[in-house]
N, C-alpha and C positions, 0 to 999 in steps of 0.2 A: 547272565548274558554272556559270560567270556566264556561260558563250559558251551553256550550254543556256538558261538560264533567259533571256536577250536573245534567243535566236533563236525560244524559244517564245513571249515577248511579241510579237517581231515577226509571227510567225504569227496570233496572236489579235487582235493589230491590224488584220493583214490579212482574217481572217473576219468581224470586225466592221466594216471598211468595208466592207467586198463585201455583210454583211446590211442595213446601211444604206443600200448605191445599189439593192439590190433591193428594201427597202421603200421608197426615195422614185420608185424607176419604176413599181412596183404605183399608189404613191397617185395618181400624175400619171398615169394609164391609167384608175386608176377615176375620179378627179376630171373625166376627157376625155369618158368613157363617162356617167356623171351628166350633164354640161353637157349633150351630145346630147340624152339621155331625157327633161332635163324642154326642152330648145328644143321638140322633136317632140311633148311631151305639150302643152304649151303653145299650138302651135299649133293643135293639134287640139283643144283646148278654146275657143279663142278662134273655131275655125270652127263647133262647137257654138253657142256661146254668139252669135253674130252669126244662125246660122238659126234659134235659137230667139228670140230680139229681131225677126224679121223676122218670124217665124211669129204672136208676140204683136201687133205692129203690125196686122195682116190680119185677124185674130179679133176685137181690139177692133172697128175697122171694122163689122165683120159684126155683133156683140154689139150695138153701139150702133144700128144698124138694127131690131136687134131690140127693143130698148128704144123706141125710137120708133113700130115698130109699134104694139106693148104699148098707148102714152100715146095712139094714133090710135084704138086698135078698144076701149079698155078701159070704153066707154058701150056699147056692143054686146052686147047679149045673144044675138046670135045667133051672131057670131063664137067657135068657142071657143077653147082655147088651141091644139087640132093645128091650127085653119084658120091661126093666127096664124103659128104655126111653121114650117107649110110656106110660107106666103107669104114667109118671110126665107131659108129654105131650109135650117131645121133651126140645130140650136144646134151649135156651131165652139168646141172647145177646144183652144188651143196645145199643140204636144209640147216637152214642156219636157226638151234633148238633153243628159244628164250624163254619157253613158258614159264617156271619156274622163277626167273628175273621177273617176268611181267607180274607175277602173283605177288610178292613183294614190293613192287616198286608203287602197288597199289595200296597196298596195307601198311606197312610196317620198315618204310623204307629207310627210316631213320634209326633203326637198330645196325644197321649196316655200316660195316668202315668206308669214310669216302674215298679213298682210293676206288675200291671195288665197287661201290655206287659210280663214279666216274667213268672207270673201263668200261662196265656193265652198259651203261649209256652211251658207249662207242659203238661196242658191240651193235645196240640195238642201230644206232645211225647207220652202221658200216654194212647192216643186214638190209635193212630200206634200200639204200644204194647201190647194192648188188640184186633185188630184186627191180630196178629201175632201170640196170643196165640188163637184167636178164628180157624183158620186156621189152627195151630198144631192140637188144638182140634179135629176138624173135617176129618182131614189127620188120626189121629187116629179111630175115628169112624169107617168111612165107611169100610174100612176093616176087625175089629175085631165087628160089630153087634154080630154076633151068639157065641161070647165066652161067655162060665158061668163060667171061670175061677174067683180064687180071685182076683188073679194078675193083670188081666183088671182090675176088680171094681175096687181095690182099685188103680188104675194108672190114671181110670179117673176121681178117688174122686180127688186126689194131681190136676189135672189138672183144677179142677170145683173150687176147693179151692183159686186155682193160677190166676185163673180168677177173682176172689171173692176178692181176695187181690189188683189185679189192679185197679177194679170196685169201690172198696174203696180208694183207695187214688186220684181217679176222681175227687169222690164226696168232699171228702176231700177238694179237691184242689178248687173245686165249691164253697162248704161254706164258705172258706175263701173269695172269689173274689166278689160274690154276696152280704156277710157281710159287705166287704168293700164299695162297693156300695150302702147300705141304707145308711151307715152314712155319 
């Protein structure tokens, strides 16, 4: 009885180290497979995140032309808002690139460091918000083109401005997150 009952612990010792090296090669295969996924997600959010910082830089640019138009013609009563507009070449908003965040934040959001889950979820509020104001903007437009009032100009300077201020704290939020990611 003692030669079975040793030869049957020896057996169960041996099926529990054997479920043991197979659960610690599972974890080290999924731990290898996670590393990869978010390296690749990563960088594909950080090449998002750099064209949409390069997309915001080029729009301000344009935006603020636009704004200076505005403060050049806004004595002008004959100037209206479409002459103005076309003269700058129409109003330029950023595409602010998250798909890559959204594909993650969907799956596997929790392999992420929370800081960059944080900003990441700025980003996407501060992208909403500037689509919200780009909308106001345009709800404004299309009705009032032919005003050469001041009161437009200067309603769609604060609004061009308002825009300028979101578009900034994007980027803001960009340099911080991409910063953190070279080091």
């Amino acid at each position: 009885m003692k030669k079975k009952i040793k030869a049957f612990v020896k057996e169960i010792v041996t099926i529990i180290v054997g479920i043991l090296i197979a659960l610690w090669i599972n974890n080290w295969n999924e731990n290898r497979k996670d590393k990869k996924y978010i390296h690749h997600i990563t960088t594909s959010i950080n090449k998002e995140l750099s064209e949409t910082r390069d997309d915001i830089i080029n729009n301000i640019a344009t935006q603020k032309s636009l704004i200076d138009t505005l403060d050049f013609y806004k004595k002008e009563d004959k100037i209206s808002l479409f002459d103005i507009l076309k003269k700058v070449n129409g109003i330029n908003i950023p595409s602010i690139k998250i798909n890559s965040w959204k594909a993650i934040s969907n799956s596997k959001i929790e392999l992420m460091e929370y800081d960059k889950v944080s900003t990441m979820a700025n980003i996407e509020e501060q992208r909403e918000l500037l689509k919200m104001k780009s909308q106001n903007l345009m709800n404004f437009i299309y009705p009032n083109t032919n005003e050469t009032g001041i009161d437009k100009k200067e309603l769609l300077k604060l609004m061009i401005l308002d825009i300028i201020n979101t578009e900034l704290a994007i980027q803001k939020q960009i340099n911080g997150i991409t910063t953190d990611s070279a080091n």
